[in-house]
N, C-alpha and C positions, 0 to 999 in steps of 0.2 A: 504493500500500500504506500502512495504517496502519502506521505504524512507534512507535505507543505500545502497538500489540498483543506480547505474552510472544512468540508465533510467529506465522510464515504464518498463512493460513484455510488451512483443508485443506476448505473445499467442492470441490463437483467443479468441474472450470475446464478449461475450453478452448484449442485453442490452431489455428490456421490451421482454423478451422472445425470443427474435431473434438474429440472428448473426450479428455481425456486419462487416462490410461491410472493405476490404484490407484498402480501401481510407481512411473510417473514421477511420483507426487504426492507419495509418501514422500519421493524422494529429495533433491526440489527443498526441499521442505518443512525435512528434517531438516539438510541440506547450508546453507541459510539457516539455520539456528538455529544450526549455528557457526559462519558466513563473518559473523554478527550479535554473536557474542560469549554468544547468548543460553546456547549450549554450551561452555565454554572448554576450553582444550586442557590434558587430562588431567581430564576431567570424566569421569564413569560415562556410560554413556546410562541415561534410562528404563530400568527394568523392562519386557521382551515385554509383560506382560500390562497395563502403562499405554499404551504403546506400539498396543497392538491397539486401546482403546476409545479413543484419541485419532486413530489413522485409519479405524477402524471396516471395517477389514481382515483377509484370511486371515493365519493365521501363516504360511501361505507365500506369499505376497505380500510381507509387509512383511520376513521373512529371506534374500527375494531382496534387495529394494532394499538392505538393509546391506550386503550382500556390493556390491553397486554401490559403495556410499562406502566400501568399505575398497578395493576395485582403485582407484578417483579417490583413495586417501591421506586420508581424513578419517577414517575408524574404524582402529582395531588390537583384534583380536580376539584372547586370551592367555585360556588356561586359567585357571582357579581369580583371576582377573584381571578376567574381563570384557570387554566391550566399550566401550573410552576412547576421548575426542576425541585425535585427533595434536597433534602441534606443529607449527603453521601451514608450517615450513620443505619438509613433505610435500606440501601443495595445490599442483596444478601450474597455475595462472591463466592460463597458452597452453590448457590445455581450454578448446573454444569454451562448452561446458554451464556451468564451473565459474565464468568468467569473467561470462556471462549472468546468472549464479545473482546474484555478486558486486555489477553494476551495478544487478538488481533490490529491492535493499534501501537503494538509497540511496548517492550516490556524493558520501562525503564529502573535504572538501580534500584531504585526505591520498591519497585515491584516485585524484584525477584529476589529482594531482600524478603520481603513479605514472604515471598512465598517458600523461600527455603529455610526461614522460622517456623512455618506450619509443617512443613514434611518432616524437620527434624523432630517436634514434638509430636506427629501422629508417625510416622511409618516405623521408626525401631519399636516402637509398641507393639505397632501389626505383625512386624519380625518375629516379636517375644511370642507373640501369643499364637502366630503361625508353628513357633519350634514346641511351644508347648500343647496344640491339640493338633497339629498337621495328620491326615489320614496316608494311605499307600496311593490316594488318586491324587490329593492335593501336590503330593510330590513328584507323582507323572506327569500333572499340567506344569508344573515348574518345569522339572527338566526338560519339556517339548519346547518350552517357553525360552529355556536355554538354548539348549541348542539351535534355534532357530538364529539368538542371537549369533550363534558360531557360524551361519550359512551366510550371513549379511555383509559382506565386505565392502556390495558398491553403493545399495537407495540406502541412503540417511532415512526416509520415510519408514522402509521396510523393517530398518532396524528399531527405530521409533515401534514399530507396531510391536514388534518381541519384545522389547522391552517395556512397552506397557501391558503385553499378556502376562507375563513375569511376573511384574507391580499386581496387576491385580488378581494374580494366583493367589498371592502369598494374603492379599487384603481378604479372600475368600478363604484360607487357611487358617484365618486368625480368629474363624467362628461370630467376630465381633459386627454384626450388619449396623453398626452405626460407622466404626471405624472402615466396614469393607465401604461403603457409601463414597466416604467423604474422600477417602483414598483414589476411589476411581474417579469422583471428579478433578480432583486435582494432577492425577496421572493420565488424565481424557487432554485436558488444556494444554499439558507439558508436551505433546506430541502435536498440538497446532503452534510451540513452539521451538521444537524440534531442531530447528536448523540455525540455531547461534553461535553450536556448538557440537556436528556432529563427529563420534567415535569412527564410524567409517570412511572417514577422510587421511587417517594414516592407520598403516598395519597396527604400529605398536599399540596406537593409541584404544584402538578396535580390541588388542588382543588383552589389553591389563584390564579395559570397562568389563569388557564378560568376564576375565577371571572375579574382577571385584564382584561382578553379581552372582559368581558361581560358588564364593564364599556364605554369602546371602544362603543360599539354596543346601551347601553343604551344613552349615552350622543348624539350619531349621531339621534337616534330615537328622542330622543327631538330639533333637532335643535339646539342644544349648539355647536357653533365653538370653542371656548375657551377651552371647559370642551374636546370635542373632542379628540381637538391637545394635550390634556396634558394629558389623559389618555393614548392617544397611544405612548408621550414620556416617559409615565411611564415603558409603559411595554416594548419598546426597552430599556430602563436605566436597568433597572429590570434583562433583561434575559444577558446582555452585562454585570453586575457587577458579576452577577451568573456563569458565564465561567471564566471568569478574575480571580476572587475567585479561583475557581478548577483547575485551569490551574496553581496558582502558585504554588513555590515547598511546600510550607506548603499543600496546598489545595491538592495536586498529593499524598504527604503525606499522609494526611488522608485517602484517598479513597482506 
């Protein structure tokens, strides 16, 4: 995405082959233009009738999708008031949509600082509690999950996918469906941002990430809660020091 563009494109845009749909275009659309700041909270929205020639939509179309972003908390709709941006304390970022929305504008420091605060205090828990009730299937879908990342050497995508079947083995492993929940949306988003930093872009680099998550997998198969949890803080620290690095101006330098 340009991100020198005022908002989204709102051409039509696709997504798993398919078109998408006028509604989900608004919403993604208008939900980025305040997760961007382009909207700030306590802002009016557009006027309907700007509103209509900038998605080139029915007024019931695009009065559907608002009703959308006020149930997700980003509109408050008040009589003789209008229709206002909330105070960011409303957006709930455990929505898998909301979250997606967020990573696709851009995940700046401050973000993926956020977000590798929550993985480190929820995913070695999912570890622990993966070493401690994992079944004989739980650690079949792991190891397929592995190995898959072992066939990946060239799509960054691909590998992304094994490596979120992996993550959320081990989040179904952990027996805990609050923890498997919140795990898959946050390792659902990590894969639409997948490319800031992918392992398959050099051998070594591809071959130390799978051992790091095949430590993961080992120490669960043994029943180690400790070894577990501190494996899989390893490789959240691991992959979160490695963007940080390339993201700064020396690192951006380099590359």
């Amino acid at each position: 995405m340009d991100m020198s563009s005022p908002h989204p494109s709102t051409a039509p845009a696709r997504a798993s082959g398919h078109v998408v749909s006028a509604h989900d275009q608004i919403v993604r659309a208008l939900a980025q233009d305040i997760l961007s700041g382009t909207l700030a909270p306590g802002d009016k929205l557009p006027m309907e009738a700007d509103l209509l020639v900038r998605f080139g939509v029915s007024r019931t179309a695009l009065r559907e999708a608002l009703k959308t972003l006020s149930a997700k908390g980003f509109l408050s709709v008040k009589t003789r008031v209008g229709t206002r941006v909330t105070d960011s304390v409303h957006w709930n970022f455990f929505d898998k949509e909301v979250l997606v929305w967020r990573v696709a504008i851009g995940m700046d420091a401050e973000f993926r600082r956020h977000l590798a605060e929550v993985r480190r205090s929820l995913e070695p828990t999912a570890a622990a509690l993966a070493a401690k009730h994992r079944t004989a299937a739980d650690l079949a879908a792991m190891q397929a999950a592995l190995d898959w990342m072992r066939r990946e050497h060239a799509s960054a995508q691909e590998f992304a996918r094994a490596d979120l079947a992996l993550h959320l083995a081990i989040g179904a492993a952990s027996q805990n469906p609050m923890i498997r929940s919140v795990a898959g949306v946050i390792e659902t988003a990590l894969l639409e941002a997948f490319t800031l930093s992918p392992p398959t872009r050099a051998a070594d680099l591809h071959h130390d990430t799978v051992e790091a998550h095949a430590r993961i997998v080992e120490r669960i198969g043994a029943g180690d809660e400790a070894g577990a949890a501190q494996a899989m803080l390893a490789v959240i620290d691991a992959g979160y020091q490695r963007v940080e690095a390339e993201q700064s101006p020396a690192g951006k330098s380099a590359n």
